[in-house]
N, C-alpha and C positions, 0 to 999 in steps of 0.2 A: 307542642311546638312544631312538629313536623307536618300536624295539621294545618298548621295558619300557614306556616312555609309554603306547603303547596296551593292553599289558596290564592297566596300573595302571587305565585309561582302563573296559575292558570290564567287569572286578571292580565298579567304581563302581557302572556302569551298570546289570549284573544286580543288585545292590543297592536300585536306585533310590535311591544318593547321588551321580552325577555333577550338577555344575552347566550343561552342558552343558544337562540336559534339563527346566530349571526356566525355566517362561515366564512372565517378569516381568510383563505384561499380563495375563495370566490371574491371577496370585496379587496384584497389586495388584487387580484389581476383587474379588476376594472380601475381600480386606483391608478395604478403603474400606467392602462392604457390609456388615461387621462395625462397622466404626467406627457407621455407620449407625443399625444395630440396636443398638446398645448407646448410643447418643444418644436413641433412642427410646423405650428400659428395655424392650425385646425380648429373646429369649434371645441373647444374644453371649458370645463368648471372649474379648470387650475389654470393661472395664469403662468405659470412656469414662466417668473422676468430673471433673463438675465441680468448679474449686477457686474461683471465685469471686473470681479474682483479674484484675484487667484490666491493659492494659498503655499503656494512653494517658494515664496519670495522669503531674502534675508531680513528680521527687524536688527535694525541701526541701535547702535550702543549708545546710550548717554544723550540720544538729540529728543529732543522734549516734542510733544506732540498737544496743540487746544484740543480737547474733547468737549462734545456736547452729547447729550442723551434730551431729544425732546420726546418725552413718553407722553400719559392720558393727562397727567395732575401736572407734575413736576417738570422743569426744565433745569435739568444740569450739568454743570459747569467745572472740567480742571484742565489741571494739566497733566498728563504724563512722560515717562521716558523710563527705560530698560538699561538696567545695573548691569555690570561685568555678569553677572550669574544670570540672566535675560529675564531678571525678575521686574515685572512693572514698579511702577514707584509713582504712587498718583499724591499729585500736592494740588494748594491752589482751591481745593473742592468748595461750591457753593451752591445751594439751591435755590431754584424761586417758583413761581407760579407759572405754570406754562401760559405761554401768549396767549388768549383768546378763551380762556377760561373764567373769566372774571367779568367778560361782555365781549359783544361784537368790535370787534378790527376791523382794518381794512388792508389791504396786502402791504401798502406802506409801513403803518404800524407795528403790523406783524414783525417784520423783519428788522424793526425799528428797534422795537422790544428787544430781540434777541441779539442784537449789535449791544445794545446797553447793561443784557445781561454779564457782554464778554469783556468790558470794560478793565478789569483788572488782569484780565489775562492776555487779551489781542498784543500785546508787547515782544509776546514770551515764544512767539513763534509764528512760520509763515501756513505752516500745515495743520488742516483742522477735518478731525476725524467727526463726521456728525452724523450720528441712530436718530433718524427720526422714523418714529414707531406708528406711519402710518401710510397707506398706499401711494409707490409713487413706480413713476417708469423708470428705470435708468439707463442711462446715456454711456458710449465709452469712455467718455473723458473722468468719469465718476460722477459724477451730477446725475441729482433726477427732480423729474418733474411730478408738481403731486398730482395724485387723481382725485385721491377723495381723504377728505379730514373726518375723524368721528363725533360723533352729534355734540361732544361736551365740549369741542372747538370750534368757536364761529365769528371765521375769516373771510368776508366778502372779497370776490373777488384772486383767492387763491390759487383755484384749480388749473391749472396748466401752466403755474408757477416753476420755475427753475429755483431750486434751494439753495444751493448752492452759490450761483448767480447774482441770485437778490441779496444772500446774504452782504456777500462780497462789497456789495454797490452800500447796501445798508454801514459796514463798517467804515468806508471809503468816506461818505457821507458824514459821518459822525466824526471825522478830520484826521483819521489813522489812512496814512499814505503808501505803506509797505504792499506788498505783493502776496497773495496765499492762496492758497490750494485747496480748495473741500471735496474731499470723499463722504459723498452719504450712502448712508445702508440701514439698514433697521435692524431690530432688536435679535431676530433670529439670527440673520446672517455676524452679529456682532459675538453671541452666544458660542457660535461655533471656531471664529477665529479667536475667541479668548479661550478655549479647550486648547487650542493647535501651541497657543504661549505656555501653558500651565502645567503640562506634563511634558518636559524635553528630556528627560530620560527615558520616558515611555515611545514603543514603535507602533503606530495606528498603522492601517492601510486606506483608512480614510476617514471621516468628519461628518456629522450629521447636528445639526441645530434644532433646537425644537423648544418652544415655550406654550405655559398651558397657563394662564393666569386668569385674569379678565378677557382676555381673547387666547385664540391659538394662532400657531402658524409651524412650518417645519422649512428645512433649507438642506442640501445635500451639492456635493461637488458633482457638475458632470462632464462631460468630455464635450470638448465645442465641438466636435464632426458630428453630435446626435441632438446639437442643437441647431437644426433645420431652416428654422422659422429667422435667425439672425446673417446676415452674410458679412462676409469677409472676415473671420474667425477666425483665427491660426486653431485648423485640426487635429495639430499635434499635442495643444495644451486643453487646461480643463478649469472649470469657472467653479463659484457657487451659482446655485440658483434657486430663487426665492420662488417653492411652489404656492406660496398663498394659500395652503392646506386648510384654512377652514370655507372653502368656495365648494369642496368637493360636494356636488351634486347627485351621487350615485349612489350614497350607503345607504344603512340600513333603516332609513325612516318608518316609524312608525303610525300608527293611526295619530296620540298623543302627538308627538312629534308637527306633524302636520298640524293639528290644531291651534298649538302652539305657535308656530311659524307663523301660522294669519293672522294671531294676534299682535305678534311684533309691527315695528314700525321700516322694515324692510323686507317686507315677505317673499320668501326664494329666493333672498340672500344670504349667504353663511350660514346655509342648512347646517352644514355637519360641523362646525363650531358652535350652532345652536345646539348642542346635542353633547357637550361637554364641555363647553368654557368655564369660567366663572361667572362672567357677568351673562349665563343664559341658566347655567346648571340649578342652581338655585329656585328659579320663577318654573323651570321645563321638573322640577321636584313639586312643586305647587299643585299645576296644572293637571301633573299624575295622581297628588293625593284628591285631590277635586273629584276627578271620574274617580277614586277606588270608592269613593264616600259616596258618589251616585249609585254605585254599584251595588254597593249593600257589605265592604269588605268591615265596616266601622259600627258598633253599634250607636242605634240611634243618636243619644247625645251627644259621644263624642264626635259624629260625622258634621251633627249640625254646627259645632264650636269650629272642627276643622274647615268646611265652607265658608267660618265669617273672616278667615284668615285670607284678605290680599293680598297680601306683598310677603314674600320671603326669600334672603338673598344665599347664596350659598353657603357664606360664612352660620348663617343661622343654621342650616343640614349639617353642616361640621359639626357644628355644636351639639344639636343632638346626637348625631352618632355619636360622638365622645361621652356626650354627659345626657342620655333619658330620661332620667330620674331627677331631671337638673331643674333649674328657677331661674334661666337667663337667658332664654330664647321662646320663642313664643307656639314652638312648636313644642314642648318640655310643659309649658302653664296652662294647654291644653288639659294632660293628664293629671298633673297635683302629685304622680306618685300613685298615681289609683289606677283604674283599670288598664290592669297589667295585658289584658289578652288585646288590647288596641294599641297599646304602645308596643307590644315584639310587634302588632300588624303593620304599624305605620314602620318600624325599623327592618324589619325583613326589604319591603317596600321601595325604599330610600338605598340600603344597603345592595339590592339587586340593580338600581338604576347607576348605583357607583360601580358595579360591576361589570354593567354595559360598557360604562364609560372607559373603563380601563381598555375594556376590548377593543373598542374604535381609535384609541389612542395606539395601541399595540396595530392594528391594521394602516396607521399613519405610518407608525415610527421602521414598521417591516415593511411597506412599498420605498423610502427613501434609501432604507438600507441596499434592498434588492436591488433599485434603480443603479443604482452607484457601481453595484458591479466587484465590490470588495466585500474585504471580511471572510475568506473560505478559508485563509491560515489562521489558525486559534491561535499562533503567537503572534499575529498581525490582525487584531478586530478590528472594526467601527468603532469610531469614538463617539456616542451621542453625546451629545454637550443639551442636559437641559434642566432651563430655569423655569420660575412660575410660581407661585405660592400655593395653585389649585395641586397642580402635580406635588408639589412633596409634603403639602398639608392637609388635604381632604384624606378622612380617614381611608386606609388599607390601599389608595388607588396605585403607589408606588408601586409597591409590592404586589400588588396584580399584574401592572403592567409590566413587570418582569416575568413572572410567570406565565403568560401567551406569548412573550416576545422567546423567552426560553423554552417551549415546548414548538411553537410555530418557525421560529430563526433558528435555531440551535436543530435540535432535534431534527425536522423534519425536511429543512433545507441546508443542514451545514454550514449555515452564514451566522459570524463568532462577534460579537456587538460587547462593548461596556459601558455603562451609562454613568456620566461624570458631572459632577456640581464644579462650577468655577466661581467664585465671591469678586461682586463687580465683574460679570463678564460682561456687561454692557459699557462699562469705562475702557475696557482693556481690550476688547474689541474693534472698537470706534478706535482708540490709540493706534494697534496693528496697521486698522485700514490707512488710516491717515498718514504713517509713518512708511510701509509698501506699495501707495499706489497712486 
């Protein structure tokens, strides 16, 4: 076994993808000096957007708040509001198809759609908390305008849309006459203010957001005076700010890596989300077993079966790591249960690329911490607040990512972090905002 280990181990290496030789102090300080630059409005591969949203405000007892969550599939819909005990209380809930998934819109439609999803709720309140989980600028007033939709939405005529705005006209339209107020934010930033509702017995020193699922992104509080790039701030207070973390252009790309990237349909964009999302992890798994089988790591026949395989999504890597021996992923029917020295090949293989991943994940989640500037009382940590189904369901990757974040944050910088699940922190987030700002 220790022999294939290190074969698997060498391939990596001439690659420049083992984790092994990614040094997390090096690729955190160019992190941070992007966070930096891009707080500055300097050229960065992090957009660092202000969202003008704080987190020291009081949430209101008993007054109901619309929520919306527009994510990739789904658009959903309730209402909430906050019990004497400041526990959320979501009713009302309903799903549908997100706008623009189903065929091309036009920006009328779009907003058309989404007025008609809120039909049963637009009654029940003037304030409407809305995560739309995909790039936009935002404005002080809380509004933002999108930049860019992802390819499985298509909205003619969207981009430099106000969301909020159109909404408003959209519901006004459809013969609801009342007055409301939309705060939009996305999924991180929503992640992170539903942490700040969920533990009130607990003392953070500060909040970090972070989601790993089909995409990434990360969010961290910072001080308006080191937000540069924005004027007329009150320097005294301190914001989120949506660093757009998977834009980072500086890490540890590998030969692989690069390959990969050209074959995408954005190429030199969201290099370092291509390098552990969900919807990249899986195909950027492929692509590696592809070269190990040119390489000569596979014997002959199994390399040629592994080459006829195109398409593999991450949930399939899951699967084998869990189940090798298994008959329900196409990387498992490869083997049959038979040659045992190719299947620990290809698992060493997969399992070292989940091991990068965690690292780059730990190099995200320890530049936001650091940036922020808390965290040095161990009885006042960082609260990372994070969702995702790649993060707490791809085999072992949790539990690595605690272990770089505990030997690199802990140990070697004295900055004290805990990492928290919140259930519906996308509802109860979008609530917060809605209901404080």
């Amino acid at each position: 076994m220790e022999k294939i280990k290190n074969t698997v181990k060498s391939f990596l290496k001439k690659n420049a993808m083992d984790y092994e030789d990614i040094d997390i102090e090096k690729y955190c300080t160019l992190f941070i000096e992007e966070m930096r630059k891009g707080l500055a409005g300097q050229n960065s591969s992090l957009e660092m957007i202000p969202t003008y949203i704080e987190i020291d405000k009081e949430v209101p007892i008993s007054q109901p708040v619309i929520v919306i969550d527009a994510g990739g599939a789904n658009f959903r819909v309730a209402t909430v509001y906050f019990n004497d005990q400041k526990k959320p209380v979501i009713e009302n809930f309903n799903k549908y198809p997100m706008p623009g998934t189903k065929g091309k819109l036009t920006n009328e439609e779009f907003f058309n759609m989404m007025a008609g999803y809120l039909k049963e709720v637009v009654e029940k309140s003037g304030n409407i908390g809305f995560c739309f989980s995909y790039a936009i600028e935002m404005f002080p007033n809380k509004d933002g305008k999108v930049i860019r939709l992802a390819k499985e939405v298509e909205v003619e005529g969207v981009k430099g849309q106000m969301i909020g705005e159109n909404l408003i006209k959209a519901i006004k339209t459809s013969g609801h006459k009342n007055s409301y107020h939309v705060v939009v934010l996305n999924d991180t930033v929503t992640a992170l203010l539903a942490g700040i509702s969920s533990f009130p017995d607990r003392t953070f020193d500060s909040y970090v957001g972070f989601i790993l699922g089909a995409g990434t992104n990360s969010c961290y509080v910072e001080q308006n005076k080191n937000i540069i790039k924005t004027r007329g701030l009150d320097p005294t207070k301190s914001q989120i700010i949506n660093t757009e973390s998977g834009g980072f252009a500086k890490g540890p790309m590998g030969k692989i890596d690069r390959q990969f990237d050209q074959s995408t349909i954005n190429p030199g964009q969201g290099t370092f989300e291509k390098m552990i999302s969900g919807a990249y992890f899986g195909p950027l798994c492929l692509r590696t077993i592809h070269a190990a089988a040119d390489d000569g790591l596979f014997s002959s026949p199994v390399a040629e079966k592994l080459k006829k395989i195109t398409k593999i999504e991450t949930k399939d890597v899951n699967n084998f790591l869990y189940y090798p021996i298994g008959k329900t992923n196409p990387l498992s029917l490869v083997f049959n249960g038979k040659n045992e020295q190719d299947m620990v090949t290809l698992y060493y293989l997969i399992d070292r690329l989940v091991e990068r991943a965690a690292k780059l994940v730990a190099i995200k989640l320890s530049s936001a911490t650091i940036k922020s500037g808390k965290g040095r009382n161990p009885c006042r940590p960082v609260c990372i607040v994070a969702e995702g189904t790649v993060f707490y369901q791809l085999k072992s990757l949790k539990q690595r990512v605690e272990c770089c974040l505990k030997k690199y944050l802990e140990d070697e910088k004295s900055i004290y972090y805990e990492i928290v699940n919140v259930e519906n922190a996308t509802l109860i987030g979008a609530a917060i905002a809605g209901l404080t700002n």
